[in-house]
ZADO-1210 file (C-alpha; in nm, 4 decimals, padded with zeros to 6 digits):
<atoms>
<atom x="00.0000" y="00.0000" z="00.0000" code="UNK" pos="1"/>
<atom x="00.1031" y="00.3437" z="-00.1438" code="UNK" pos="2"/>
<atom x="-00.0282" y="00.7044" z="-00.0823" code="UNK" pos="3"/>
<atom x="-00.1300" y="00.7448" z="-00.4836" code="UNK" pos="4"/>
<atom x="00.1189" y="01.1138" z="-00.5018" code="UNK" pos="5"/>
<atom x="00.3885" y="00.9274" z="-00.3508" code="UNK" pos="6"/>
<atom x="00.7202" y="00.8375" z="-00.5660" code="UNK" pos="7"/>
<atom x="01.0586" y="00.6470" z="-00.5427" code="UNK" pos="8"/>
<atom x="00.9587" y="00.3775" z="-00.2735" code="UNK" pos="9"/>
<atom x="00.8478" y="00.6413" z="00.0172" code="UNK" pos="10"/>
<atom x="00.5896" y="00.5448" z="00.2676" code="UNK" pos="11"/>
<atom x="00.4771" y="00.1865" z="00.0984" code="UNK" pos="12"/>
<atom x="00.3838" y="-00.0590" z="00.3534" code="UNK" pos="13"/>
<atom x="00.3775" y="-00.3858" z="00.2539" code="UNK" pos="14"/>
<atom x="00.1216" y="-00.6295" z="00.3847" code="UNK" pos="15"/>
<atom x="00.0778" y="-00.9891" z="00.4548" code="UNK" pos="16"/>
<atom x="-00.2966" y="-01.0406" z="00.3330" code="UNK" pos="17"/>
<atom x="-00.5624" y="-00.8493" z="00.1507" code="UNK" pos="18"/>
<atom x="-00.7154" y="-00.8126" z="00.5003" code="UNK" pos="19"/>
<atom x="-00.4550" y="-00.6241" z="00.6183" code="UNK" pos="20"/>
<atom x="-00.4312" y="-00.4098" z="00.3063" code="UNK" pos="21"/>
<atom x="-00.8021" y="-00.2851" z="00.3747" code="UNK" pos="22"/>
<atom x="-00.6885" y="-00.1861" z="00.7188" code="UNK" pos="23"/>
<atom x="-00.3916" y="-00.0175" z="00.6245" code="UNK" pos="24"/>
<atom x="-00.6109" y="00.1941" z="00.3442" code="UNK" pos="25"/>
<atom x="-00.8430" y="00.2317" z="00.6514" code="UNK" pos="26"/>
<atom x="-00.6827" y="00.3133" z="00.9300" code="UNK" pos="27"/>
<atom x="-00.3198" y="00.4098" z="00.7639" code="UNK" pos="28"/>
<atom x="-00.3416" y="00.7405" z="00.8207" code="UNK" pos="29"/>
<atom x="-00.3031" y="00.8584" z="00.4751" code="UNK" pos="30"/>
<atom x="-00.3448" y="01.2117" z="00.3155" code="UNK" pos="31"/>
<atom x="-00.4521" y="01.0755" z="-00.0353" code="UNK" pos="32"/>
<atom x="-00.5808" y="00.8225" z="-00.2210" code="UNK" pos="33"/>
<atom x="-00.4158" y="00.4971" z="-00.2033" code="UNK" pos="34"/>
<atom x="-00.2200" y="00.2690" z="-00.4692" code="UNK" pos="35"/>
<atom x="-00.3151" y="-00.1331" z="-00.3396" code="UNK" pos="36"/>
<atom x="-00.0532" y="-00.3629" z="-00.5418" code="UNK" pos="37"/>
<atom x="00.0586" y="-00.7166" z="-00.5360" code="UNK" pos="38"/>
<atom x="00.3912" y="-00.8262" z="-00.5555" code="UNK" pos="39"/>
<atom x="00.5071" y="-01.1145" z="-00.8339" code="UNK" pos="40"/>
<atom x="00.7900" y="-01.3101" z="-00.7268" code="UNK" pos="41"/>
<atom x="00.7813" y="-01.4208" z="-01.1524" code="UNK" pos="42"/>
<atom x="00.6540" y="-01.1419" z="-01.3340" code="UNK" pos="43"/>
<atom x="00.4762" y="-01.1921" z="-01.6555" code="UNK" pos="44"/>
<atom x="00.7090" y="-01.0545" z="-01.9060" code="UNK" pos="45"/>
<atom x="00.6764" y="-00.9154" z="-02.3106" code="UNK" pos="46"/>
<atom x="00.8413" y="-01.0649" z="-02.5818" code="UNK" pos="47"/>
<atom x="01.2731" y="-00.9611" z="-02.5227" code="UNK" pos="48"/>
<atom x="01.2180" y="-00.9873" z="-02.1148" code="UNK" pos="49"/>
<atom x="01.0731" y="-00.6786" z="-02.1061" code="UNK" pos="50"/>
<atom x="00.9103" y="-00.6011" z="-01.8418" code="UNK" pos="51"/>
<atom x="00.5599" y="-00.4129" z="-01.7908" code="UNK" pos="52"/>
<atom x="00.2614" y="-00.2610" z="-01.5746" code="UNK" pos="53"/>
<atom x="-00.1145" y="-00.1792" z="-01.6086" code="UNK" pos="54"/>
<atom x="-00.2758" y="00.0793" z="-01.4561" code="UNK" pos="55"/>
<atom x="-00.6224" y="00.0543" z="-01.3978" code="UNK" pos="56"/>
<atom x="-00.8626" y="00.2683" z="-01.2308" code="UNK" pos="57"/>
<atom x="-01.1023" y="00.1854" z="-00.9659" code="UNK" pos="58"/>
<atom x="-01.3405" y="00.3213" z="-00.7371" code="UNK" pos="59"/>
<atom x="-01.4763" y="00.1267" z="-00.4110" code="UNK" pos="60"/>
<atom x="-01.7760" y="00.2646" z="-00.2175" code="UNK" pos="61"/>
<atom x="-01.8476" y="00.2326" z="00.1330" code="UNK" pos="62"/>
<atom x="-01.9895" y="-00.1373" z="00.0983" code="UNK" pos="63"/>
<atom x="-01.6775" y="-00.2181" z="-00.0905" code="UNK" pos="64"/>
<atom x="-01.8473" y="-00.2290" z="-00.4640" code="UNK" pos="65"/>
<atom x="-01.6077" y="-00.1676" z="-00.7342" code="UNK" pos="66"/>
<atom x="-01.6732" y="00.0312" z="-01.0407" code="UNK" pos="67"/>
<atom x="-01.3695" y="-00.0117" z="-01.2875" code="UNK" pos="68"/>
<atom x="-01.2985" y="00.2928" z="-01.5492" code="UNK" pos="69"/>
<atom x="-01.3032" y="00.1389" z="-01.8937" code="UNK" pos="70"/>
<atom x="-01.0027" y="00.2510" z="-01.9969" code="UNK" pos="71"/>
<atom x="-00.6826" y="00.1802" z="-01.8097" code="UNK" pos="72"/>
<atom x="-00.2391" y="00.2397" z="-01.9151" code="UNK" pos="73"/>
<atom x="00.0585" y="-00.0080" z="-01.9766" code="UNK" pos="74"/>
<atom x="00.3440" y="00.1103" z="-01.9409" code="UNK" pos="75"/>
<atom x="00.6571" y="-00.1275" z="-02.0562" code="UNK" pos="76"/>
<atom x="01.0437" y="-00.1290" z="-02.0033" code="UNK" pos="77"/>
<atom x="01.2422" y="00.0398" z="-02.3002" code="UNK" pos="78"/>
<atom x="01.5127" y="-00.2500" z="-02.2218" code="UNK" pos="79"/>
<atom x="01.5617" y="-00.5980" z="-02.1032" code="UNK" pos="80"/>
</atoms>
């Protein structure tokens, strides 16, 4: 869990379970929005070993529905 304005690794705390990621957004303390991401031991990787991200956008209410925007970014590695 990152604050969403955040940048080069400050304030992430990583968590043990998607439990404790909800309690972190929850109770973290946080001044903005949050970034929730998982880590892959073996990330999937493009054609040449590049590597890559998606960005997609969503939005949980109070009962923890999720609406997802329909259009989302990858971003990929200009080198192996």
């Amino acid at each position: 869990v990152k604050e969403a304005q955040g940048a080069k690794g400050d304030n992430i705390t990583v968590c043990a379970s998607a439990e404790a990621a909800i309690a972190e957004v929850e109770n973290g303390g946080h001044s903005t929005a949050c970034v929730v991401q998982r880590y892959l031991k073996r990330p999937f990787l493009l054609p040449g070993e590049r590597k890559f991200d998606m960005r997609l956008w969503v939005l949980f209410d109070p009962s923890y529905r999720a609406f997802i925007h329909r259009r989302g970014v990858c971003r990929t590695s200009s080198a192996r």
